[in-house]
Chimera marker file (.cmm) of the C-alpha trace (Angstrom):
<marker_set name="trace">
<marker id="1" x="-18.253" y="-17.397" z="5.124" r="1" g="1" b="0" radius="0.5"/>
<marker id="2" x="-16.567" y="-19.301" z="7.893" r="1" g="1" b="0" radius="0.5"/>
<marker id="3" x="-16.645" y="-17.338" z="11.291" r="1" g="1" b="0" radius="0.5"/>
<marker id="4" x="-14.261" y="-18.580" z="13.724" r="1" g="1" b="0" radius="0.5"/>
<marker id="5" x="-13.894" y="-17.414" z="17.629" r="1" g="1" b="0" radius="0.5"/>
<marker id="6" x="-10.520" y="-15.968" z="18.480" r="1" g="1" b="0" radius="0.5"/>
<marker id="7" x="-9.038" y="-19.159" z="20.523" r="1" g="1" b="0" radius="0.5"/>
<marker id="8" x="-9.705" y="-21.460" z="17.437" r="1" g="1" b="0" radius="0.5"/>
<marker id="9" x="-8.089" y="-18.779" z="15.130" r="1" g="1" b="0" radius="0.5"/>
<marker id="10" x="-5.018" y="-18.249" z="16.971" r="1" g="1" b="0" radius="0.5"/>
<marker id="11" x="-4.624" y="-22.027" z="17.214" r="1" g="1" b="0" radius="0.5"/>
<marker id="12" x="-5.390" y="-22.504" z="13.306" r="1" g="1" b="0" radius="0.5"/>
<marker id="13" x="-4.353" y="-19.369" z="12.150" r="1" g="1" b="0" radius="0.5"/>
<marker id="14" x="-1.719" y="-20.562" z="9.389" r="1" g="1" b="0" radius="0.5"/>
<marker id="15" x="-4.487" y="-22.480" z="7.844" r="1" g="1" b="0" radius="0.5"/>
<marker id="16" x="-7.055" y="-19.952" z="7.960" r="1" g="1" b="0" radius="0.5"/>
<marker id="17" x="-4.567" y="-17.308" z="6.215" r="1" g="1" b="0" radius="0.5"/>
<marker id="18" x="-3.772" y="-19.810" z="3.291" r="1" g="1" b="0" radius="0.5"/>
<marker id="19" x="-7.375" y="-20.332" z="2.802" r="1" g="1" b="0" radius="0.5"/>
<marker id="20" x="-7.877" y="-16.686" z="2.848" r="1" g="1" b="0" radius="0.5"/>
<marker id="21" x="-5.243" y="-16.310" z="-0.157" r="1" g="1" b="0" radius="0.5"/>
<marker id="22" x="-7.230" y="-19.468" z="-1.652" r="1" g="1" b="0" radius="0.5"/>
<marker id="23" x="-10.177" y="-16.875" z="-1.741" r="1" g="1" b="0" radius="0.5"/>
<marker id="24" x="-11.938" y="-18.353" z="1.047" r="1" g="1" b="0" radius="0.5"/>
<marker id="25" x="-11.674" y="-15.193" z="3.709" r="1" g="1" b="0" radius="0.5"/>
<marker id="26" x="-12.924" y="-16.069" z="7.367" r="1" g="1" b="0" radius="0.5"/>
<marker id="27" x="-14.338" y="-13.857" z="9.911" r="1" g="1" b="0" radius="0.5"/>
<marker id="28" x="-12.894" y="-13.795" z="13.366" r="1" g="1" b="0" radius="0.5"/>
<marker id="29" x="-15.225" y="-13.138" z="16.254" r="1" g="1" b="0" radius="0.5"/>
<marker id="30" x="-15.215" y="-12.936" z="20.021" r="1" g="1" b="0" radius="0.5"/>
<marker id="31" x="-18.044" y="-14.195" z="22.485" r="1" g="1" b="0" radius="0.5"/>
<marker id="32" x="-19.971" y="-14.818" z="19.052" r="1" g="1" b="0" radius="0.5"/>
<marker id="33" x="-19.480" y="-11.122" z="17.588" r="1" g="1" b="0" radius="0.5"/>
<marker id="34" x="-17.885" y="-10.810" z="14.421" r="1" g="1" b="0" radius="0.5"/>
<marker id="35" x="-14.801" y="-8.468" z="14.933" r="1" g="1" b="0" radius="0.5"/>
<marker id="36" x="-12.767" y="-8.300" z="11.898" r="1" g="1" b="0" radius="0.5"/>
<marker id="37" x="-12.940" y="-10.263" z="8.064" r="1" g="1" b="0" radius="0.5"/>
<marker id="38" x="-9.586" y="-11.241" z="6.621" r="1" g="1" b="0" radius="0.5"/>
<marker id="39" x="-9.552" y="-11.234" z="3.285" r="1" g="1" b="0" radius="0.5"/>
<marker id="40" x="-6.310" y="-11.916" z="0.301" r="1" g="1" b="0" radius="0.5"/>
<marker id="41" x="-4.906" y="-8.573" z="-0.780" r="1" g="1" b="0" radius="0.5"/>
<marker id="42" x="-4.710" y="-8.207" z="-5.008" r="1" g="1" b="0" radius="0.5"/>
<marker id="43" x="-1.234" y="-7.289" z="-4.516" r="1" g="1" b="0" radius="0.5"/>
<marker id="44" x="1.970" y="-7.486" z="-7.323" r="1" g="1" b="0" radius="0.5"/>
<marker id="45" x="3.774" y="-9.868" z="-6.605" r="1" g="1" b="0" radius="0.5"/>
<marker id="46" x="7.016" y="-8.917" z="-5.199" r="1" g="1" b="0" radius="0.5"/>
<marker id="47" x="9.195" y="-7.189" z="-8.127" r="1" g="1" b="0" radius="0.5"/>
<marker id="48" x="6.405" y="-7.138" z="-10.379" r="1" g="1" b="0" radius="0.5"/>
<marker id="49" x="5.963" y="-3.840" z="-9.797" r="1" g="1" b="0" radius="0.5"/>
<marker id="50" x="7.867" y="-1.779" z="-11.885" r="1" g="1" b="0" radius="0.5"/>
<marker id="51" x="7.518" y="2.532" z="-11.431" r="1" g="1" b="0" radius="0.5"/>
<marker id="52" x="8.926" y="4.562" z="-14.189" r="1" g="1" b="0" radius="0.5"/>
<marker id="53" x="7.548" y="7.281" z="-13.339" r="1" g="1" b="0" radius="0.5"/>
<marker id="54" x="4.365" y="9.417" z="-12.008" r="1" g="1" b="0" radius="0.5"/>
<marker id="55" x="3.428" y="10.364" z="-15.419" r="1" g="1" b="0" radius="0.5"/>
<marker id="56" x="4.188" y="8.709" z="-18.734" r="1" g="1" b="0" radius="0.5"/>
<marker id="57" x="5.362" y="11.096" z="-21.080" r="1" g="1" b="0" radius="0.5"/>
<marker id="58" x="7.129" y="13.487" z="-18.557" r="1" g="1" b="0" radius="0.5"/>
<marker id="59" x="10.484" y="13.772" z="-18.468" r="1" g="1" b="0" radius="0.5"/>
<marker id="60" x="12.769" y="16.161" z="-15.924" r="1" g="1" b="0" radius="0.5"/>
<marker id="61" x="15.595" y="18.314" z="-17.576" r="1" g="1" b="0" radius="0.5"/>
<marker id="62" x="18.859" y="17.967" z="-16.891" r="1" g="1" b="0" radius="0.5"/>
<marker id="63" x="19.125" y="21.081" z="-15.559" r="1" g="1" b="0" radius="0.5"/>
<marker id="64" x="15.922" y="20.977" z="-13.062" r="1" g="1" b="0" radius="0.5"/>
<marker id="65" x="17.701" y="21.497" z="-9.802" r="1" g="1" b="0" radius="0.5"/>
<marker id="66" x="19.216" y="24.887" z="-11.611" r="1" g="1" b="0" radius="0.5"/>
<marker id="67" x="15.671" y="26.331" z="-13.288" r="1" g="1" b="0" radius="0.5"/>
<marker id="68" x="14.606" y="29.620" z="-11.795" r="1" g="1" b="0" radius="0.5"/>
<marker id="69" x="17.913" y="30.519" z="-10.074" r="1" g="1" b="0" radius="0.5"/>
<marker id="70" x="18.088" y="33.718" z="-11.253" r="1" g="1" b="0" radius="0.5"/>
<marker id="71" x="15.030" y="34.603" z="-10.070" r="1" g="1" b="0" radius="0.5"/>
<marker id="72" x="14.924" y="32.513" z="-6.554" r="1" g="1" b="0" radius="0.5"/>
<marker id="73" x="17.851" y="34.849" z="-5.851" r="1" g="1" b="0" radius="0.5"/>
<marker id="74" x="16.527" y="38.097" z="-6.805" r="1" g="1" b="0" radius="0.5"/>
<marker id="75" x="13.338" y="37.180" z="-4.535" r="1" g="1" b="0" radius="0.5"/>
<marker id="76" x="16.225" y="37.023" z="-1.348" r="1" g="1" b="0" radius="0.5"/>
<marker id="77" x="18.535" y="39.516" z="-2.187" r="1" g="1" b="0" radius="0.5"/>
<marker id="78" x="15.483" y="42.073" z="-2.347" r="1" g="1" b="0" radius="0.5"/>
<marker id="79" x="15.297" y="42.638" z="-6.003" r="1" g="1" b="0" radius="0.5"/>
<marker id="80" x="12.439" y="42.538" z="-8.615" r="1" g="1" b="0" radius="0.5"/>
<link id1="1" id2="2" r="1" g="1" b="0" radius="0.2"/>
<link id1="2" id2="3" r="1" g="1" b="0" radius="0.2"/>
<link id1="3" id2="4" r="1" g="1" b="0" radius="0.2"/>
<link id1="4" id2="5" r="1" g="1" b="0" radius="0.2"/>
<link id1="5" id2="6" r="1" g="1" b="0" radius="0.2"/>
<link id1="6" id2="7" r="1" g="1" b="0" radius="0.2"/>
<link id1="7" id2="8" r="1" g="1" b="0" radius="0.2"/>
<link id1="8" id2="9" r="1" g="1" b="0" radius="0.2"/>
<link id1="9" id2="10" r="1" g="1" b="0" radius="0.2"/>
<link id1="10" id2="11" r="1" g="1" b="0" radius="0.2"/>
<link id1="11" id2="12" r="1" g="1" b="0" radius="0.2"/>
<link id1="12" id2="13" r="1" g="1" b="0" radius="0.2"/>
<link id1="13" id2="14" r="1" g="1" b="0" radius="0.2"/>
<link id1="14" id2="15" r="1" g="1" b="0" radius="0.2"/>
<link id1="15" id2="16" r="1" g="1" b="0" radius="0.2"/>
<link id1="16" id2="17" r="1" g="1" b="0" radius="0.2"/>
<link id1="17" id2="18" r="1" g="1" b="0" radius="0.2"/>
<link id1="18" id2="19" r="1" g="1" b="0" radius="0.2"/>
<link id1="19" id2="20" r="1" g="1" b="0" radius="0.2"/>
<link id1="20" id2="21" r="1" g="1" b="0" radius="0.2"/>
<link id1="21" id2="22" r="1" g="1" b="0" radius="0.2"/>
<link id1="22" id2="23" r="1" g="1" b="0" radius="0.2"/>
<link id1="23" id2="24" r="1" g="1" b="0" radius="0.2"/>
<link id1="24" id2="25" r="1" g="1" b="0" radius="0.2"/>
<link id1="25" id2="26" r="1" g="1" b="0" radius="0.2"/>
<link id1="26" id2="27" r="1" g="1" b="0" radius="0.2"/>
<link id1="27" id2="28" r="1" g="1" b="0" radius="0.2"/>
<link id1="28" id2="29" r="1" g="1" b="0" radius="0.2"/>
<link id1="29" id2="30" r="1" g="1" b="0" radius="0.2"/>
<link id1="30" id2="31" r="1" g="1" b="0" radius="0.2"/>
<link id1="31" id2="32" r="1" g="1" b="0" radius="0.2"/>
<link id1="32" id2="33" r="1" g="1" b="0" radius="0.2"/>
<link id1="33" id2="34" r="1" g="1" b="0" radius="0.2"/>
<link id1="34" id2="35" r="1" g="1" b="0" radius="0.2"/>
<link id1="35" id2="36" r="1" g="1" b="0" radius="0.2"/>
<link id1="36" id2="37" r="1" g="1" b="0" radius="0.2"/>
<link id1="37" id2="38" r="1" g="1" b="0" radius="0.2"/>
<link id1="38" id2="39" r="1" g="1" b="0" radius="0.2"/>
<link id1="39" id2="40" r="1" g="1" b="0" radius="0.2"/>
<link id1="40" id2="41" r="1" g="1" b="0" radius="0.2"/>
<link id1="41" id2="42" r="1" g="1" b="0" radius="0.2"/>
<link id1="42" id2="43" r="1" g="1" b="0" radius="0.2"/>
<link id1="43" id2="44" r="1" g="1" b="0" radius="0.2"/>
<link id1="44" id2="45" r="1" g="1" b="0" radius="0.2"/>
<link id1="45" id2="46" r="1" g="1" b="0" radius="0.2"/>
<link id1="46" id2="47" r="1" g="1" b="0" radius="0.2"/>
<link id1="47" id2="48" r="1" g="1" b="0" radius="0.2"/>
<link id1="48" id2="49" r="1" g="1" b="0" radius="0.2"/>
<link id1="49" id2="50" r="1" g="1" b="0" radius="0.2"/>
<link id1="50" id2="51" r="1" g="1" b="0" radius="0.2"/>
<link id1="51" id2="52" r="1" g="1" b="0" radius="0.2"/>
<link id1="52" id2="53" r="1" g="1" b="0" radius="0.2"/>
<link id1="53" id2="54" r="1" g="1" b="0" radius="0.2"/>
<link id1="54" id2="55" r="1" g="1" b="0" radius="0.2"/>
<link id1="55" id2="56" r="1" g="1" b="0" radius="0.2"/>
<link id1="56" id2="57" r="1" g="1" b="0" radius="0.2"/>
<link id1="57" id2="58" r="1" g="1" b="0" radius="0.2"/>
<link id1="58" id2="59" r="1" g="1" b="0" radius="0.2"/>
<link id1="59" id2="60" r="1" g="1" b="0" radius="0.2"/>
<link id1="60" id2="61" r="1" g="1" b="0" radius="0.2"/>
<link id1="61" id2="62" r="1" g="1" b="0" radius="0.2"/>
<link id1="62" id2="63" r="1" g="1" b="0" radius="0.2"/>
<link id1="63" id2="64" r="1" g="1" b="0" radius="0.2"/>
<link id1="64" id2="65" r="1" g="1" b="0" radius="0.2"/>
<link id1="65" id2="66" r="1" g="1" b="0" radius="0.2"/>
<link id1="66" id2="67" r="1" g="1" b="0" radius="0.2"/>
<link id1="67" id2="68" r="1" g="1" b="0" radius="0.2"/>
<link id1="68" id2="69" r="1" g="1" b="0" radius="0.2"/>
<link id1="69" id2="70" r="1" g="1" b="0" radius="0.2"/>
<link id1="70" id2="71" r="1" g="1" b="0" radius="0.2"/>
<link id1="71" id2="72" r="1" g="1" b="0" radius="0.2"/>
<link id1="72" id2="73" r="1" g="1" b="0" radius="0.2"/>
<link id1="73" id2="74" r="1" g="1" b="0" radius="0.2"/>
<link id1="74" id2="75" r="1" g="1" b="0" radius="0.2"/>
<link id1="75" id2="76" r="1" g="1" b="0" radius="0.2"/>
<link id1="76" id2="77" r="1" g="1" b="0" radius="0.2"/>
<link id1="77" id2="78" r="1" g="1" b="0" radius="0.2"/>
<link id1="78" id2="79" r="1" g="1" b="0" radius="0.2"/>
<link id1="79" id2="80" r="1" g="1" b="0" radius="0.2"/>
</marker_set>
């Protein structure tokens, strides 16, 4: 793994980040010790992610933002 010190990777750094996402990740150090590894995230590419939902299978009533009203308001008008 390359190891580069912090001068030479702010100077190259747009060529060290497209090797990274080549799958070549670098290590950038200062005064010879290795502070941090860059590395290409396994991420969707943008709009490839598509979110249906939490759960498959679950759906949400119409009526969701209604269920329990009759009791929520017995619990605050003091009834049981």
């Amino acid at each position: 793994m390359q190891v580069v010190n912090m001068h030479e990777a702010k100077t190259h750094l747009s060529k060290l980040v497209e090797g990274a996402v080549q799958g070549e990740p670098f290590v950038i150090a200062r005064a010879g010790k290795p502070l941090v590894k860059v590395v290409s995230l396994d991420a969707p590419e943008t709009g490839a992610m598509s979110r249906t939902g939490f759960l498959p299978g679950i759906s949400v009533p119409a009526d969701f933002d209604q269920m329990g009203t009759p009791e929520i308001k017995a619990l605050f008008e003091g009834h049981e």
